[in-house]
C-alpha positions as CSV (number, residue, x, y, z in Angstrom):
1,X,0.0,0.0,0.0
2,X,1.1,3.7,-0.3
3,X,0.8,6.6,1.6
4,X,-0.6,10.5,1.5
5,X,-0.4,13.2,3.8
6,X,-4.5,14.2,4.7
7,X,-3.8,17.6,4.0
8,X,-2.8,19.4,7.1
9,X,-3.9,17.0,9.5
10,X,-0.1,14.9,10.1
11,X,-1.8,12.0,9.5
12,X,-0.8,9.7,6.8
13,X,-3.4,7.5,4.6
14,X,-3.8,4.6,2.3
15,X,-4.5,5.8,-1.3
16,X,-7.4,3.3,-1.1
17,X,-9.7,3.0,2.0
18,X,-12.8,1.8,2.8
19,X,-16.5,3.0,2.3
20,X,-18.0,0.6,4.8
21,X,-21.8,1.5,4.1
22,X,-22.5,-1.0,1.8
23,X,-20.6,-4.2,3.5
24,X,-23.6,-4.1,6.1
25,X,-25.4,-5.6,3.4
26,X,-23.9,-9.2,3.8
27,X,-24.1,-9.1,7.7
28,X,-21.0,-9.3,10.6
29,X,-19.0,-12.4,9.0
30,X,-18.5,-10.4,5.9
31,X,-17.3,-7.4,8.2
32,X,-15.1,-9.5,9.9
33,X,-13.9,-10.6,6.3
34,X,-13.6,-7.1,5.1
35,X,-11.8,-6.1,8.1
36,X,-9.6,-8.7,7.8
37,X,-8.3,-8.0,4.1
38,X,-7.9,-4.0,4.8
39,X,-5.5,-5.3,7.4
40,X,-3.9,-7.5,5.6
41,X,-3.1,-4.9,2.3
42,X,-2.5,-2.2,4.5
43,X,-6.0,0.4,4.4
44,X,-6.0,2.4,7.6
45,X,-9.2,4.8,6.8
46,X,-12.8,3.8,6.9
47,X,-15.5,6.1,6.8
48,X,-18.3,5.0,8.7
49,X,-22.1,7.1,6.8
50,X,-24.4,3.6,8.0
51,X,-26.4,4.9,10.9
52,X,-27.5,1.5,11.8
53,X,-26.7,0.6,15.4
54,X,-26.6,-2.6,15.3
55,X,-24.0,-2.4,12.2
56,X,-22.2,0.2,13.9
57,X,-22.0,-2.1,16.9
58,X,-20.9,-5.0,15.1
59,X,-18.0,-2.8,13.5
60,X,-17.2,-2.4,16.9
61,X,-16.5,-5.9,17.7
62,X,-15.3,-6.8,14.4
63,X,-12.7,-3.7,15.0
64,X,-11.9,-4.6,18.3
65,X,-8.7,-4.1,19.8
66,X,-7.4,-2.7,16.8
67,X,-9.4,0.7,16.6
68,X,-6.0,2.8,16.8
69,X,-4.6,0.8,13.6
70,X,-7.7,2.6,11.3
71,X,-8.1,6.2,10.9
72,X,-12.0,6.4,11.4
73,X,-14.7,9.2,10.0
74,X,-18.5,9.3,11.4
75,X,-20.5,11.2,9.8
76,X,-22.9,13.8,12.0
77,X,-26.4,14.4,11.1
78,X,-26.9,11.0,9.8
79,X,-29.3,8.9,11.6
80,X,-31.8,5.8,12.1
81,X,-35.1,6.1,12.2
82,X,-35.6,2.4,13.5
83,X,-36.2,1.0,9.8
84,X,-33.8,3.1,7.4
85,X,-31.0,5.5,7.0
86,X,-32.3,9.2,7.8
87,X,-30.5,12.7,6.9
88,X,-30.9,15.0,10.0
89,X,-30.5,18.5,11.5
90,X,-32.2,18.2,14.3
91,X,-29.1,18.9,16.5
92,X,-30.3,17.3,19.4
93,X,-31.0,13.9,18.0
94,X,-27.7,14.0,15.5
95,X,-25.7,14.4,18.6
96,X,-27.3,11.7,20.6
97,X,-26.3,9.3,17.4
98,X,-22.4,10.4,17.9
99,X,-22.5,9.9,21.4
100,X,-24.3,6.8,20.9
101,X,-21.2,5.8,18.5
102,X,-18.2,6.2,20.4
103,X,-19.5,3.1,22.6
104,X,-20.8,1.5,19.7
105,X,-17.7,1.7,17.7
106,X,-15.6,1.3,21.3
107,X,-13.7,4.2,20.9
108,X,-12.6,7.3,22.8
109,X,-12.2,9.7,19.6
110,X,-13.7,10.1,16.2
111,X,-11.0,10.9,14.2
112,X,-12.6,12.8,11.3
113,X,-16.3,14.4,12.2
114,X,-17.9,14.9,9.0
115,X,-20.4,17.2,8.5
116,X,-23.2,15.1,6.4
117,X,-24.2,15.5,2.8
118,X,-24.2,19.2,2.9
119,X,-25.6,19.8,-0.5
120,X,-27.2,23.5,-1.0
121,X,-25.7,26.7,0.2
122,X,-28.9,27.1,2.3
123,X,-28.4,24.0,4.1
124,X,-24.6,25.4,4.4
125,X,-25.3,28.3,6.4
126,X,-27.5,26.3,8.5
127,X,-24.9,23.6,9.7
128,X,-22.6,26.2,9.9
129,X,-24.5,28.5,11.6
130,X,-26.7,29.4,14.2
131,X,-28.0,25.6,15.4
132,X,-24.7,24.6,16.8
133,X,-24.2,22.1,14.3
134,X,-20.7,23.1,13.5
135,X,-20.4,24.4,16.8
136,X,-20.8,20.6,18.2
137,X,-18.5,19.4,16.2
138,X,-15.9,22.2,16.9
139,X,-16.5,21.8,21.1
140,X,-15.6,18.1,20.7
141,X,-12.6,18.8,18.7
142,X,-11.3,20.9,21.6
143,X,-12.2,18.4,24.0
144,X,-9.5,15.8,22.0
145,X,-12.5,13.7,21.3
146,X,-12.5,14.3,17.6
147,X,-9.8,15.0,16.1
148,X,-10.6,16.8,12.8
149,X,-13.9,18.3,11.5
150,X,-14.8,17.4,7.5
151,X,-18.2,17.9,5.5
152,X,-19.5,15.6,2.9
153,X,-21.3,17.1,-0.2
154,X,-21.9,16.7,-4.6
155,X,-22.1,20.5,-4.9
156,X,-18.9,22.6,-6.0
157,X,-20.2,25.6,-4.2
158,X,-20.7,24.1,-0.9
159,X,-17.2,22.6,-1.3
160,X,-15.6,25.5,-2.4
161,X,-17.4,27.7,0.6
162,X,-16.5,24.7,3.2
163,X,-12.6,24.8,2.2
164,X,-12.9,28.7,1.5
165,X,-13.9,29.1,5.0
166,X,-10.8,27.7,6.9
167,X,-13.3,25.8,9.3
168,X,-13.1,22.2,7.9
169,X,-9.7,19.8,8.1
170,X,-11.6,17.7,5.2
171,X,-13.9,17.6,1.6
172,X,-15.7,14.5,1.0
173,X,-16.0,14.8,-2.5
174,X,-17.2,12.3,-5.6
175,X,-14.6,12.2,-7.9
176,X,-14.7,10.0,-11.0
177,X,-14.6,11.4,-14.5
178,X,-18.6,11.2,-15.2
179,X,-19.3,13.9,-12.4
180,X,-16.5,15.8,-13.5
181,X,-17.5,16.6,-16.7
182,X,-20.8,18.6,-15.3
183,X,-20.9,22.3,-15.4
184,X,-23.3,24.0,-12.8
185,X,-24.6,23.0,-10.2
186,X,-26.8,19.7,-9.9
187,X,-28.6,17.9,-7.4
188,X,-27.7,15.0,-6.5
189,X,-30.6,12.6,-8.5
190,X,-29.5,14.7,-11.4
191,X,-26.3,13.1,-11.9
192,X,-28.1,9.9,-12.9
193,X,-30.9,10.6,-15.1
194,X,-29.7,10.8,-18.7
195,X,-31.0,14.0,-19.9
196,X,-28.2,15.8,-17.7
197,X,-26.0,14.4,-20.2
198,X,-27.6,14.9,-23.4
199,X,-26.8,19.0,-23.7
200,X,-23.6,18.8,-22.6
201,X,-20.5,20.0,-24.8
202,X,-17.5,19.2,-25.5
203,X,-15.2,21.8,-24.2
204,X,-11.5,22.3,-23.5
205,X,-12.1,24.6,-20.7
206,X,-11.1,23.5,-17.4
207,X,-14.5,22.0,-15.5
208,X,-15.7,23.6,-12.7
209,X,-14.7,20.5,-10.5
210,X,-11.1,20.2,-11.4
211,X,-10.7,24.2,-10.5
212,X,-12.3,23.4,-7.0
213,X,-9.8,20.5,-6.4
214,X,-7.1,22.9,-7.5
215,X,-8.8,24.9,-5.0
216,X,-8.6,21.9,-2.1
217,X,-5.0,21.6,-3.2
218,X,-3.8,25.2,-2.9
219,X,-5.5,25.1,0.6
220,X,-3.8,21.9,1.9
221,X,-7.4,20.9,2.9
222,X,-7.7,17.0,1.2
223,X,-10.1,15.2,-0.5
224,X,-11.5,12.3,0.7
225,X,-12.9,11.1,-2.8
226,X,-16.1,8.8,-2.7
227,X,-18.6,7.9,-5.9
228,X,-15.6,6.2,-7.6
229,X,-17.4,4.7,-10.1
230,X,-20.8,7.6,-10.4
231,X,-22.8,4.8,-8.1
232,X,-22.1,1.9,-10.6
233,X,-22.7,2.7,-14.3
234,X,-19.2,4.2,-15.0
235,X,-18.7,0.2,-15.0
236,X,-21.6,-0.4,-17.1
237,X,-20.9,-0.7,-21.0
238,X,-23.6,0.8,-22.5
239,X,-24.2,3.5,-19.7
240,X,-25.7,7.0,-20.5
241,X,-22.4,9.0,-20.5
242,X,-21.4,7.1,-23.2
243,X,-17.8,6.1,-21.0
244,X,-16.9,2.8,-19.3
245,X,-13.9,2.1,-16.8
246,X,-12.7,-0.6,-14.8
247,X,-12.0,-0.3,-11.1
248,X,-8.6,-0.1,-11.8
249,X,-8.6,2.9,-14.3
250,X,-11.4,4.5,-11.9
251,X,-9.1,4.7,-8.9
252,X,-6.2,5.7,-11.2
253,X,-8.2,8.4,-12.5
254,X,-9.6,9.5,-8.9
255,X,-6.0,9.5,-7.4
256,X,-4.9,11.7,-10.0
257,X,-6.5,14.5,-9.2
258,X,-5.5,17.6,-7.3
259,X,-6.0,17.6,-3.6
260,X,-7.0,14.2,-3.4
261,X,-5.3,11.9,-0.5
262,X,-7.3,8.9,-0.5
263,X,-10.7,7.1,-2.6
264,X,-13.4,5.4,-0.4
265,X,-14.4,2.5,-2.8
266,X,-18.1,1.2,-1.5
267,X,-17.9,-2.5,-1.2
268,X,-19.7,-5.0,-0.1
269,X,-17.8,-7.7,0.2
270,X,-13.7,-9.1,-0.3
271,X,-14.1,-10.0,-3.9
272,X,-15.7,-6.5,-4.5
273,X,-12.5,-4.9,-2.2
274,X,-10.1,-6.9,-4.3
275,X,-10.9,-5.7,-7.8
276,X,-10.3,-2.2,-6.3
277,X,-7.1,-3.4,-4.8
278,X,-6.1,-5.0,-8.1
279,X,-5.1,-1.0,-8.7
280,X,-1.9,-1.7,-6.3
281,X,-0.3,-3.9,-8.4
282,X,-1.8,-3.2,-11.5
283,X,0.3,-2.9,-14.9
284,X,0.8,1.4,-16.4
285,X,-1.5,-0.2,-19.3
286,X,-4.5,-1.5,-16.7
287,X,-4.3,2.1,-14.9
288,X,-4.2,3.9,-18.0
289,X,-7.7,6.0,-18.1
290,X,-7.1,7.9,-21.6
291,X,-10.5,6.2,-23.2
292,X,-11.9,9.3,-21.0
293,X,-10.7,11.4,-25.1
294,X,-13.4,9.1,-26.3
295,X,-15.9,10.3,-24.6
296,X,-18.4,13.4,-26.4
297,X,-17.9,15.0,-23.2
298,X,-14.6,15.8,-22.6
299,X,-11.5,17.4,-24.4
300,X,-8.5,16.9,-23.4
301,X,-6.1,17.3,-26.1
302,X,-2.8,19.3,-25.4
303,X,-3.4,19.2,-22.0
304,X,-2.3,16.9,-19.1
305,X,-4.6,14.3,-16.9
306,X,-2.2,13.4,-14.6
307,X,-2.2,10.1,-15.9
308,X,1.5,9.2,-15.7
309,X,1.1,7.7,-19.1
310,X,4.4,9.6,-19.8
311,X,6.1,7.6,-17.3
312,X,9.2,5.6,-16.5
313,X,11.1,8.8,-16.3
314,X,14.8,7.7,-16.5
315,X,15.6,10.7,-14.1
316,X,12.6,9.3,-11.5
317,X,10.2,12.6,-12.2
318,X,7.1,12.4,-11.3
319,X,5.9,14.2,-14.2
320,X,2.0,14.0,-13.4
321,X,2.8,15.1,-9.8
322,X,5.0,18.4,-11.0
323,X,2.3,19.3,-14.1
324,X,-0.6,19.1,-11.5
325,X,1.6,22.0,-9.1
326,X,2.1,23.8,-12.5
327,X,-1.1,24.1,-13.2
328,X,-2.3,25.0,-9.5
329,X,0.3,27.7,-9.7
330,X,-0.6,29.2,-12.1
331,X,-3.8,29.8,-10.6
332,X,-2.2,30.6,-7.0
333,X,0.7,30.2,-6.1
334,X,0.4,29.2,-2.0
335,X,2.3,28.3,0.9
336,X,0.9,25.0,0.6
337,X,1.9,24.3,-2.9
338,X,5.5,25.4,-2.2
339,X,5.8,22.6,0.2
340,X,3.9,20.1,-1.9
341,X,7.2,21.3,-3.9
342,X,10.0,20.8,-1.7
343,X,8.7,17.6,-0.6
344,X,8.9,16.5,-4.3
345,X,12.1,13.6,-4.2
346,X,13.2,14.8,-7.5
347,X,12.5,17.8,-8.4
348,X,12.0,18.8,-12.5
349,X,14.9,20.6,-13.1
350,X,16.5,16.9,-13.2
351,X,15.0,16.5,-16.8
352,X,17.6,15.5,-19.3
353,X,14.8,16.3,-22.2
354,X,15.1,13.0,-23.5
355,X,11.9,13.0,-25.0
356,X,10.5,10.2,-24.4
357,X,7.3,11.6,-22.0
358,X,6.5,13.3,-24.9
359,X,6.2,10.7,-27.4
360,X,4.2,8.5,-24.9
361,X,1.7,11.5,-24.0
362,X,-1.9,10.4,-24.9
363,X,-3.2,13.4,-25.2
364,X,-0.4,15.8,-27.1
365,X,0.2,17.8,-24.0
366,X,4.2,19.3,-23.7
367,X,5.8,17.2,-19.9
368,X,9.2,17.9,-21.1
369,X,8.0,21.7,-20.7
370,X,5.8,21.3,-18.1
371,X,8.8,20.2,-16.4
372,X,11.1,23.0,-17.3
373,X,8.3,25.8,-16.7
374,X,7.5,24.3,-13.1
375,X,11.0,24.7,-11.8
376,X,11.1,28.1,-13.2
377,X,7.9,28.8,-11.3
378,X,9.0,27.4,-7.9
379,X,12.7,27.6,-7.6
């Protein structure tokens, strides 16, 4: 497995973790199962969004003993209504369901407190406003019994007010190149019903959602990326955005883009967690994610996806790394993306301009001047 910084936080995650919503469906010995494999290749972050307590309970036991091994987000505000999932902000009743968690999950601190499925701006102000919402969250934190405050949402502005703000650690995000291709804002149904598709252009200006993770990136606040696959049909030949991935190429593609420290696969069982772990010891082919050309609804030619197509460097650049600080940049140039910099093991000005990145570009972009026009830009 390998490792990302979560933003500002000094903690260190697995590229892939764990959505753990849908592995409820297949009851506790699958848990225990489940648990058992993200051991074994090395996940360490599980976001917990089932409200469910006797799932949440059985997490507990299935967990137990090894709860400071796993870096663990509950979500606030959602909640169980006795027969299904509920979204809540009746204060009151979301913070009786943390409370009720810590014992459930056996643990003394949440580590990530995310703010649920915040997905208008009115909805926004209310969380962070006036009904102690945020201000729950925020007490807890400075008791040492959570640890960091995030907030779930599909809506760019949310996000991009959330991270804005300075108040959240964390964005839970969906990243995968279906959702990316929207302009404007949608809720959340609309990403699935075919006619959101059928007007949309092809356009080489940069989306919307790739200048907000730009956005995450300049602000060291990390993306936590869920919706991998747009809920299921990005796998689906035949879907109605007219572009099919595998796992592998959908975490590629996810883990490429800016800000983003870790994807939250959900899975509901170990055969379902091993194709997404495939990705780890997958071939440059199997990762490649360049079919995203084909698609009507997306562009990208002379410009970089991150995709590392270009790569092996024979000086060790990594080019899709250096492009993706060149391009943040040049948008703003931050404190945070000058030590995304120096932490860089080789730095671009090592290019011997060999050539050979360009040549293997999919897409006609320039590495071998991306390279030379980053380390004009930051050194």
């Amino acid at each position: 497995m390998r490792y990302r910084a979560l933003g500002r936080t000094g903690l260190k995650v697995s590229e892939i973790g764990l959505g753990a919503e849908h592995v409820t469906f297949e009851g506790y010995g699958e848990i225990e199962k489940v648990l058992d494999r993200c051991y074994e290749a090395g996940v360490n972050y599980i976001d917990f969004f089932m409200a469910a307590p006797e799932v949440r309970s059985q997490f507990g036991e299935a967990l137990k003993g090894r709860q400071k091994e796993m870096i663990m987000a509950v979500h606030m505000g959602s909640i169980w209504d006795g027969e299904q999932y509920q979204w809540s902000r009746d204060c009151p009743v979301c913070i009786e369901y943390i409370e009720d968690c810590y014992q459930r999950l056996q643990i003394d601190a949440i580590d990530v407190l995310v703010l649920h499925l915040v997905d208008s701006m009115d909805d926004y102000h209310t969380v962070m406003g006036d009904n102690h919402f945020y201000h729950y969250a925020e007490q807890l934190k400075k008791q040492g019994r959570v640890k960091h405050i995030g907030i779930s949402t599909h809506s760019v502005a949310v996000a991009a007010a959330a991270v804005g703000c300075g108040l959240v650690d964390i964005l839970e995000f969906p990243v995968n190149p279906i959702f990316d291709a929207f302009e404007g804002e949608y809720h959340f149904e609309g990403m699935f019903l075919e006619e959101t598709y059928r007007n949309m252009q092809n356009t080489k200006a940069e989306k919307e959602r790739i200048r907000l993770y730009r956005f995450c990136e300049q602000n060291g606040v990390p993306i936590t990326a869920i919706k991998l696959f747009a809920g299921g049909p990005l796998l689906q030949p035949g879907n109605f955005s007219g572009l099919t991935l595998t796992p592998v190429q959908a975490v590629a593609y996810a883990l490429s883009r800016p800000g983003v420290s870790t994807v939250l696969p959900g899975v509901k069982n170990v055969y379902e967690l091993d194709q997404v772990l495939r990705y780890l010891d997958a071939t440059d082919e199997e990762k490649d994610f360049s079919v995203i050309n084909s698609s009507g609804h997306w562009d990208f030619t002379g410009q970089c996806t991150y995709c590392n197509h270009c790569l092996p460097c024979p000086s060790r650049i990594n080019i899709g790394s250096v492009t993706r600080l060149l391009d943040s940049g040049r948008i703003f140039l931050s404190d945070n993306l000058k030590d995304a910099y120096t932490s860089l093991k080789t730095k671009p000005g090592k290019c011997v301009k060999c050539g050979d990145c360009v040549k293997r570009c999919p897409f006609g972009a320039d590495p071998q001047g991306n390279m030379a026009a980053c380390a004009a830009m930051y050194e």
